[in-house]
C-alpha positions in Angstrom: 90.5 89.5 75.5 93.3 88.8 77.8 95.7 90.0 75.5 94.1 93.3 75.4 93.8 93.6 79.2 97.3 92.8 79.2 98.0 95.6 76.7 96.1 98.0 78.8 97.6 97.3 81.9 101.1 97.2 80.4 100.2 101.0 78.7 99.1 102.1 81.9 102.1 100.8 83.9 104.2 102.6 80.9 102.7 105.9 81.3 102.4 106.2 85.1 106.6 105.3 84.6 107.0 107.8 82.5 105.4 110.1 84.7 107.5 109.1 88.0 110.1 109.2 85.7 109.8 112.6 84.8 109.2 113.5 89.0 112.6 112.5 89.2 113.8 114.9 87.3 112.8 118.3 89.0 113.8 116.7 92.3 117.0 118.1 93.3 119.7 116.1 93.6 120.6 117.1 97.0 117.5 115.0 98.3 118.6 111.8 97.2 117.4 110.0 100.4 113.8 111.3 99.4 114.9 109.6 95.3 115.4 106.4 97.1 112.5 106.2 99.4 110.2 106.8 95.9 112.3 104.2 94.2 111.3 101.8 97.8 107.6 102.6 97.6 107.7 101.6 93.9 108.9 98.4 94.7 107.1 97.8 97.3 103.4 98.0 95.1 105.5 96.2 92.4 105.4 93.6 94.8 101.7 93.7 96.0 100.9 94.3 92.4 102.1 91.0 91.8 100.3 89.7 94.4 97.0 91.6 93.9 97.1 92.2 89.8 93.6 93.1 89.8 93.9 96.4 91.8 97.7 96.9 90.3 96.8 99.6 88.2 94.6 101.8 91.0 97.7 101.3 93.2 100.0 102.8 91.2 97.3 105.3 90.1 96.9 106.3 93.6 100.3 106.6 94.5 101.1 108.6 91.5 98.3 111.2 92.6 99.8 111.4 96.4 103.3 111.8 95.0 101.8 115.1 92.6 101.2 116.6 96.1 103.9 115.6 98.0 106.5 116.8 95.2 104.3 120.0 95.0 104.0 120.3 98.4 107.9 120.3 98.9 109.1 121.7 96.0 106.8 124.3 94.7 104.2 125.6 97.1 103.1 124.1 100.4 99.3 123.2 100.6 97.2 125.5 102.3 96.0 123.3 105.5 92.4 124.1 106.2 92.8 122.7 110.0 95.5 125.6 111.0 99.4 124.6 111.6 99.0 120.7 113.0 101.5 119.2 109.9 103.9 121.7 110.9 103.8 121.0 114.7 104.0 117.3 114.1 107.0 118.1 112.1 108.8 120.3 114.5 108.3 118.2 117.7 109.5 115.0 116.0 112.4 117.6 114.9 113.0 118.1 118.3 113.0 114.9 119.4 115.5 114.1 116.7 118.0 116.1 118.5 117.9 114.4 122.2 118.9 111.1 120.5 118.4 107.7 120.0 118.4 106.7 123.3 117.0 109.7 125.0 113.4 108.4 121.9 113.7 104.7 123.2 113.8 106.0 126.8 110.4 108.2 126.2 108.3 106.9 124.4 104.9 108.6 123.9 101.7 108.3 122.7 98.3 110.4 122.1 99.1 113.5 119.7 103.0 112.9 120.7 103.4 108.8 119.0 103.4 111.1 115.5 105.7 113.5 116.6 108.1 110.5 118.3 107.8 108.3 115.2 109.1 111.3 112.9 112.0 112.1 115.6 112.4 108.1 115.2 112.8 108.6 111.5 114.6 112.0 111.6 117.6 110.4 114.1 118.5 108.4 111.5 118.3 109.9 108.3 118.6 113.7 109.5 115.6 116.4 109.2 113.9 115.3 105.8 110.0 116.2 105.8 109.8 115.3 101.8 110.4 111.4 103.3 107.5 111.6 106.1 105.2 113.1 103.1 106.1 110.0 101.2 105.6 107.5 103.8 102.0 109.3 104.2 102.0 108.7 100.7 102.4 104.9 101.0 100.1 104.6 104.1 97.4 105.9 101.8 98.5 103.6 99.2 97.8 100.9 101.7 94.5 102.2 102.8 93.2 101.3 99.4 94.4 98.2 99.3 93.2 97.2 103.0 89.9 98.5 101.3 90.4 95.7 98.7 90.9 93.3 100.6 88.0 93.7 103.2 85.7 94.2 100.4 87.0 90.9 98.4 86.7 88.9 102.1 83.2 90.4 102.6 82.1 90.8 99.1 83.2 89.6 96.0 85.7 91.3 93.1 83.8 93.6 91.1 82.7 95.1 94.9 86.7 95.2 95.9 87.5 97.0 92.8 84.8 99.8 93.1 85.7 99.9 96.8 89.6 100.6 95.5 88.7 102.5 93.3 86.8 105.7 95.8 89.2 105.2 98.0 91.9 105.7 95.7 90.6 108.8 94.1 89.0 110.3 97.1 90.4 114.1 97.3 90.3 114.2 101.4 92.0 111.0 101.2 94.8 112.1 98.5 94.9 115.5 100.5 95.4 113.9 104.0 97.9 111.5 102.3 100.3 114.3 101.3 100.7 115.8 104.6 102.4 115.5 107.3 99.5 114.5 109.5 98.4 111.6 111.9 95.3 110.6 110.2 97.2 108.5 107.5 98.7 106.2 109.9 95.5 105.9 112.1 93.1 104.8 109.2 96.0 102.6 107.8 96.3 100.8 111.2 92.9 100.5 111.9 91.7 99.2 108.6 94.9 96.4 108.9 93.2 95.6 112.2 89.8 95.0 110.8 90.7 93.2 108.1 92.2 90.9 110.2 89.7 90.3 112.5 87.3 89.7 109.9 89.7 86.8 108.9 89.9 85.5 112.0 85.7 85.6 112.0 86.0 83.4 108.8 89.1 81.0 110.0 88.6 81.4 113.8 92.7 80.9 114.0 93.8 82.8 117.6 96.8 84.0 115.8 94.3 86.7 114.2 92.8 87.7 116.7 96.2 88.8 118.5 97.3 90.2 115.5 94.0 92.2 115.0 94.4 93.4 118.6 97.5 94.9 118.4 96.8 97.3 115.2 93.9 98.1 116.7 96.2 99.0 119.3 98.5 101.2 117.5 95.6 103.2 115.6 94.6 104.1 119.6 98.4 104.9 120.5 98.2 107.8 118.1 94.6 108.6 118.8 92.4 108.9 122.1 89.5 108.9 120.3 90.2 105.5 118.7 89.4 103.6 122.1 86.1 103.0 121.3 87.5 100.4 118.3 89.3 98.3 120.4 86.5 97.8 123.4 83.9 97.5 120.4 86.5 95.1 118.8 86.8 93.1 122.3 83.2 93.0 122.7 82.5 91.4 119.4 85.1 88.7 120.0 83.6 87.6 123.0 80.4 87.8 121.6 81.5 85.4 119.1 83.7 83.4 121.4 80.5 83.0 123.4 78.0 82.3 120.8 80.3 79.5 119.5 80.7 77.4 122.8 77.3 77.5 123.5 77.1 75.8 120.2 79.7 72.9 121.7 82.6 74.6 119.3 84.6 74.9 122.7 87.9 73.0 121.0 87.7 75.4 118.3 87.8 78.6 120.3 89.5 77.6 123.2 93.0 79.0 122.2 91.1 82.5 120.8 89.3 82.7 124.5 92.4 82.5 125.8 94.9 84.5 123.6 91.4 87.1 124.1 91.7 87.0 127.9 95.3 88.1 127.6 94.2 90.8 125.5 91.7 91.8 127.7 94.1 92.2 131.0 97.0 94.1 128.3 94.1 96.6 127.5 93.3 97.5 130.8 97.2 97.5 131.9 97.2 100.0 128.4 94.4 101.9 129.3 95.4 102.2 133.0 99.2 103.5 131.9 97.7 106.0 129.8 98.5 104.1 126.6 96.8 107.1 124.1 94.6 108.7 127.2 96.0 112.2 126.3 92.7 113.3 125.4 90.5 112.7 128.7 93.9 111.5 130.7 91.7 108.5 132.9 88.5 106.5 131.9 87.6 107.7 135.5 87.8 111.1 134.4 84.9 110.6 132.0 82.1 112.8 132.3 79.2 115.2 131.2 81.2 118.5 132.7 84.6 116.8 131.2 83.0 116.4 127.8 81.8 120.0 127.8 84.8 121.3 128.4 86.4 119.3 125.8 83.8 120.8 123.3 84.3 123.8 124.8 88.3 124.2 123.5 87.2 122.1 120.4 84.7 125.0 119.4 87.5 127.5 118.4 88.9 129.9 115.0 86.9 130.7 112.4 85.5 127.3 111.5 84.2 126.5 114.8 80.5 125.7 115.0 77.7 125.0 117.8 79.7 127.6 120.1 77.4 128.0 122.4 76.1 124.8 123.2 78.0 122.3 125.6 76.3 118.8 127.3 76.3 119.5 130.8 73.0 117.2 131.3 71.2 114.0 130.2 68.5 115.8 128.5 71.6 117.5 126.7 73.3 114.9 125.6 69.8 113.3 123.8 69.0 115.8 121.8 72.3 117.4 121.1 74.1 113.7 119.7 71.8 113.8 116.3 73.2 117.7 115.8 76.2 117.3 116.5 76.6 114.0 114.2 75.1 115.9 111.4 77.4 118.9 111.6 80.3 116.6 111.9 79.7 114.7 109.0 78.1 117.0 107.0 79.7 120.7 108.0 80.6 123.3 106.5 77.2 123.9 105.1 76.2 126.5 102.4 76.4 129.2 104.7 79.5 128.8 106.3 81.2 129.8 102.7 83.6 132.6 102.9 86.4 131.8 101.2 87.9 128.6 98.8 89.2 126.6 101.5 85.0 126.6 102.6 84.2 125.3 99.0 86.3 122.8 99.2 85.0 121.6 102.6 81.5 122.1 101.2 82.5 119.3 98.0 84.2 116.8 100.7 80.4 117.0 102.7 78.6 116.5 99.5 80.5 113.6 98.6 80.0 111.9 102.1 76.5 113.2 102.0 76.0 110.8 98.7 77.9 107.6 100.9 75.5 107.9 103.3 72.1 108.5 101.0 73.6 105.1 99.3 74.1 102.8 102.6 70.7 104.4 103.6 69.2 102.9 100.5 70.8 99.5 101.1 70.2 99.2 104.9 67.6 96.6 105.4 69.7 94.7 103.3 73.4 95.5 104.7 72.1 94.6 108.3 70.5 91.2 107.6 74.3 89.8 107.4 76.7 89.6 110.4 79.8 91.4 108.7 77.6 94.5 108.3 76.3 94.7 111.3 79.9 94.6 113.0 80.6 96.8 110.4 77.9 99.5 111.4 78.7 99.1 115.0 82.6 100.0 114.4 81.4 102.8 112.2 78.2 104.4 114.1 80.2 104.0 117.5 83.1 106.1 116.0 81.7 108.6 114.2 79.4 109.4 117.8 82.1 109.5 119.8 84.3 112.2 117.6 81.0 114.3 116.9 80.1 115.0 120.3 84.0 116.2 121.0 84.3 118.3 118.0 83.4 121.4 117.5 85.0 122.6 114.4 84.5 122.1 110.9 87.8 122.5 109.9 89.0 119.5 112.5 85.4 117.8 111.5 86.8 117.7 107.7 90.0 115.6 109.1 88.5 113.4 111.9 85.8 112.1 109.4 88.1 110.9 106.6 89.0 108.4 109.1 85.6 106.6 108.6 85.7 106.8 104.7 86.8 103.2 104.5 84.2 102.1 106.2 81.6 104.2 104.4 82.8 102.9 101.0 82.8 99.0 102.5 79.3 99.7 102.7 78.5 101.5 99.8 80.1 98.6 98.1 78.2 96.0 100.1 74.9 97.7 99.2 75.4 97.3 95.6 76.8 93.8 96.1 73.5 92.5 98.1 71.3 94.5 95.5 73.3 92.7 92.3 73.1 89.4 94.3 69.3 89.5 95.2 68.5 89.7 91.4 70.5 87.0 90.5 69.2 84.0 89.9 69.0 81.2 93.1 72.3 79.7 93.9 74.0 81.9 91.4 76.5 83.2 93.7 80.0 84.9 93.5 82.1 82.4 95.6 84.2 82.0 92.9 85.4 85.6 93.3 85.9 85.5 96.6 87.9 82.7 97.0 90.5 84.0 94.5 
């Protein structure tokens, strides 16, 4: 048996070669940093394919379908971006950036919308005006994404769960699609997902060292993203939760150097938030409010693929029975009859398949929210997916903005199917074994 798995894998590692191989070919010859960089990513999931051999294979899988569409993408025919021009705004500031310097980048640093653009001009100042390379290092973030997908499942779950979880995430087409472009969600589901896994290790290990660490990519998914503030003060909130919960238990020794290393986290996220660390969207915390958040629905409701056009939340009574709406056409839009062209069918597939996620956690719920790790999990996910519904207005944006939460769906999904295979085993016929490896 193992020689056969070993025969498989080495077959598959063969072919997807060969493949690459054959990638290399049509690239001209004139783009040799873009040769390179493929030949880094490569060795980089040879690497963490030694490391993680069981999701080897949907790694290389994964990476072989972003490359399809970043070698298409730059060689053949660009891909038709449902959302209007963002990729090729992101690509022309960071040009632009690229041509003040060095120094001039490290002297203005930004963030918000502008910590893309800034990282590309970092790029771009050394290596000169390559988009094929930024299109591969999408490529790699989205390699990454399945793997952090792994690895939470394998922490929370067990193997068999963090294989299926690899597995959707790898083959997702949003995903791949996002993953080939030169776009800003990559990098923000990359980051956050690092972050998440790492404070669920710190839940399990309770080492301070975490917690920091968790903090900070939490930190960076909300440097390119005002919208990903809510993760960090829902991230905060849970450690302190649990800080709290502990001590009153007499674990003081234990959590004493996470309280603290929290309390410093705590005074650098107000200092962040304060500096406008990421506040491009709503520009001050102080600025929040019901006429603020209509007029940011109001210039999110634009082009053809803009929806609920005529209603903004300019009261209460607004706000509680417009949330449910405005969740369901964000995570479910474009509906049957918004089709009028291909680019609508497409959007109308993506809904479907998030439409199934959902029907699955549904079916798992009671279950999924008896354990701790699923709650949290909910309350990252619920708390994100309100606060981009109810400040977009756009299916088109919608499609993009609710990829980042795909991880977390298929955690779930995952988790559901875990708890259901677990309950019908027989007592004390557990999956430790898996988990710990």
């Amino acid at each position: 048996m193992g020689k056969s798995k070993f025969r498989i894998r080495y077959l598959i590692f063969s072919i997807i070669g060969i493949l690459i191989g054959s990638i290399f070919s049509i690239i001209p010859r004139k783009d040799s940093v873009g040769f390179i960089f493929i030949l880094f990513i490569s060795c980089v999931l040879l690497f963490i394919s030694i490391r993680y051999p069981s999701v080897a294979q949907i790694l290389f899988l994964a990476f072989f379908l972003r490359l399809i569409l970043v070698v298409y993408s730059e060689y053949v025919s660009f891909l038709p971006e449902y959302l209007g021009s963002d990729a090729a705004m992101f690509e022309s500031y960071g040009w632009q950036y690229a041509q003040n310097g060095l120094l001039w980048l490290i002297q203005n640093f930004k963030t918000g919308a502008s910590f893309y653009s800034w990282i590309i001009g970092l790029i771009y100042s050394f290596i000169g005006r390559n988009p094929f390379v930024i299109e591969l290092l999408n490529a790699l973030f989205g390699v990454l994404i399945v793997l952090n997908v792994y690895k939470i499942a394998l922490l929370l779950y067990d193997k068999r769960s963090a294989y299926i979880g690899s597995l959707i995430t790898a083959f997702f087409p949003s995903l791949i699609y996002f993953s080939a472009m030169i776009l800003r969600e990559v990098p923000i589901i990359y980051s956050f997902t690092l972050g998440l896994l790492i404070f669920f290790q710190w839940k399990k290990l309770q080492k301070a060292k975490y917690l920091f660490l968790s903090f900070i990519f939490f930190a960076i998914s909300f440097a390119f993203h005002t919208g990903m503030l809510v993760f960090i003060i829902i991230f905060l909130f849970l450690a302190f939760k649990d800080l709290f919960k502990k001590s009153s238990r007499k674990h003081v020794r234990n959590s004493s150097s996470s309280f603290l290393v929290l309390i410093f986290m705590l005074i650098v996220f107000v200092v962040m938030v304060k500096s406008g660390w990421g506040m491009e969207k709503i520009g001050s915390l102080w600025d929040l409010s019901l006429s603020r958040l209509a007029e940011i629905e109001k210039i999110a409701a634009r082009d053809r693929t803009a929806y609920l056009i005529n209603l903004q939340i300019n009261s209460v009574t607004d706000l509680f029975w417009q949330t449910p709406v405005r969740v369901l056409c964000f995570l479910f839009a474009p509906f049957v009859w918004n089709l009028h062209s291909i680019l609508d069918l497409i959007g109308i597939f993506d809904a479907i398949l998030y439409l199934i996620l959902f029907i699955i956690i549904f079916r798992s719920f009671r279950l999924l929210f008896k354990d701790e790790m699923n709650r949290n999990l909910f309350l990252f996910l619920f708390s994100g997916i309100l606060v981009f519904a109810l400040t977009v207005s756009n299916y088109g944006t919608a499609l993009r903005h609710r990829a980042k939460f795909l991880p977390l769906l298929v955690i779930l999904v995952v988790g559901g199917f875990y708890i259901r295979r677990k309950s019908k085993d027989l007592p004390g016929k557990g999956s430790q074994d898996d988990q710990s490896s």
